[in-house]
C-alpha positions as YAML, in Angstrom:
chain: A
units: angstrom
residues:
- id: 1
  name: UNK
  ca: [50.53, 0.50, -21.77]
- id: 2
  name: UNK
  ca: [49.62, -3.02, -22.45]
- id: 3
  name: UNK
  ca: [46.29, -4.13, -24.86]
- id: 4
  name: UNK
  ca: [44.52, -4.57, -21.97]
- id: 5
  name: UNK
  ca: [44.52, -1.20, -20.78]
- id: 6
  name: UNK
  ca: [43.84, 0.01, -24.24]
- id: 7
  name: UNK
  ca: [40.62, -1.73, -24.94]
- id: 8
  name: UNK
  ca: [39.47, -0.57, -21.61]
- id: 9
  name: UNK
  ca: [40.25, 3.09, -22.82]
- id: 10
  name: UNK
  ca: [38.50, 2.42, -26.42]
- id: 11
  name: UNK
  ca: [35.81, 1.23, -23.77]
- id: 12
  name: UNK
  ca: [35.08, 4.51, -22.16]
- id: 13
  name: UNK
  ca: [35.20, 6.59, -25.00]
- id: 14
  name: UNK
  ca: [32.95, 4.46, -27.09]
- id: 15
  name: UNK
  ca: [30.74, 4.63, -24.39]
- id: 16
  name: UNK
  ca: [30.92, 8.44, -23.93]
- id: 17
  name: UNK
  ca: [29.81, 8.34, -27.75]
- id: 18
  name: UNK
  ca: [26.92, 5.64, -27.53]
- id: 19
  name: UNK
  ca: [25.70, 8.22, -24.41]
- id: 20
  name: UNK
  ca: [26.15, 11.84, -26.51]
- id: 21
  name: UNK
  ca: [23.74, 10.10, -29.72]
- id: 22
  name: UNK
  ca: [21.41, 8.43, -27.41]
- id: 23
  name: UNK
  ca: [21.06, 11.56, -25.99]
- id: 24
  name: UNK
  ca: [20.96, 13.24, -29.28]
- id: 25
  name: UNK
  ca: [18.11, 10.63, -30.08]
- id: 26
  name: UNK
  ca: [15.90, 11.69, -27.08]
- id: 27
  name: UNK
  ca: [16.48, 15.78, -27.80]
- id: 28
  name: UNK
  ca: [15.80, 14.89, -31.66]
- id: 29
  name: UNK
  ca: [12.45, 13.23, -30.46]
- id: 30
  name: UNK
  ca: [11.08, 15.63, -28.28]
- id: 31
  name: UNK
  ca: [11.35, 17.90, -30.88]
- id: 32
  name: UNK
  ca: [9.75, 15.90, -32.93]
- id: 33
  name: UNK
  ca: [12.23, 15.73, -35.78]
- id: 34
  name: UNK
  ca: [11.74, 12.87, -37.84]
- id: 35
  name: UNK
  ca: [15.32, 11.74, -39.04]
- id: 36
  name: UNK
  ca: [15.60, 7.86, -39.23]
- id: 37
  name: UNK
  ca: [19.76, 8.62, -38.80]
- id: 38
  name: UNK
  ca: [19.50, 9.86, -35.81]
- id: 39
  name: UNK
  ca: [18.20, 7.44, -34.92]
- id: 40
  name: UNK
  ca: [20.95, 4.91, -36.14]
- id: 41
  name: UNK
  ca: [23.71, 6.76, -35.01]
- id: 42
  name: UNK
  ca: [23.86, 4.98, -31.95]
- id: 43
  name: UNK
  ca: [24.14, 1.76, -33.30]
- id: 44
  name: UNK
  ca: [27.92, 2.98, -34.71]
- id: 45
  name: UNK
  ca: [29.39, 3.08, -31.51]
- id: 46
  name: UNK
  ca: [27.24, 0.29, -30.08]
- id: 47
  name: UNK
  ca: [28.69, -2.06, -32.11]
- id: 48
  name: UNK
  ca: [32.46, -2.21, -30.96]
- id: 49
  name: UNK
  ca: [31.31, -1.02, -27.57]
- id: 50
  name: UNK
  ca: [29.62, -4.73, -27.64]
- id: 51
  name: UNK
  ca: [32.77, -6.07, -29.11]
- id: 52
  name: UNK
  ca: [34.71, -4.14, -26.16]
- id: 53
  name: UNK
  ca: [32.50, -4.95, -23.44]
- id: 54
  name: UNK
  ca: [32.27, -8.92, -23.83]
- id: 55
  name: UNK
  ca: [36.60, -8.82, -24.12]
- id: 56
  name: UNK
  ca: [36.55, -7.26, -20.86]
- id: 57
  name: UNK
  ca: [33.74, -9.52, -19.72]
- id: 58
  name: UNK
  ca: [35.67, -12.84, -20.87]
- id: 59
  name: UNK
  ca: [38.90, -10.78, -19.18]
- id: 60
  name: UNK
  ca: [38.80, -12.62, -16.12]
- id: 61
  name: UNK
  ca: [38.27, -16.12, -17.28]
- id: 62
  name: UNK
  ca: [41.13, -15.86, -19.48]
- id: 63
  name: UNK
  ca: [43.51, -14.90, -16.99]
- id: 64
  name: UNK
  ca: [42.08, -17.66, -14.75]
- id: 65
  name: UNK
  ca: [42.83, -20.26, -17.02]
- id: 66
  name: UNK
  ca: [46.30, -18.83, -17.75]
- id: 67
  name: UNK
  ca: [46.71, -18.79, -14.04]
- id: 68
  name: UNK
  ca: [46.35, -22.49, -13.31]
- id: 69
  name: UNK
  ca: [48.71, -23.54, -16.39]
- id: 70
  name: UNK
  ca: [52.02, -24.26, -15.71]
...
């Protein structure tokens, strides 16, 4: 398996992660528990799921400019 295909896996499971706290978040607030980390535990996986998202964003133009290079 090339890097490619492994930053799209890291891809999906980050974004499995970001989706279980974010859901945590909203289950946390309607029951009105007030814990600020609950709150921040979706920025943990948001980060590299940023980091992930703009490499496989930027993906195409890469190869593109490979492409036309001799």
């Amino acid at each position: 398996m090339n890097s490619n295909m492994w930053v799209r896996q890291i891809h999906r499971w980050l974004s499995i992660a970001f989706t279980l706290a974010v859901i945590a978040n909203i289950v946390a607030l309607t029951m009105q528990i007030q814990a600020t980390w609950i709150g921040l535990m979706a920025f943990v996986p948001l980060i590299p799921l940023l980091a992930t998202g703009l490499y496989l964003f930027a993906l195409p133009y890469l190869d593109r400019g490979s492409e036309a290079r001799p």
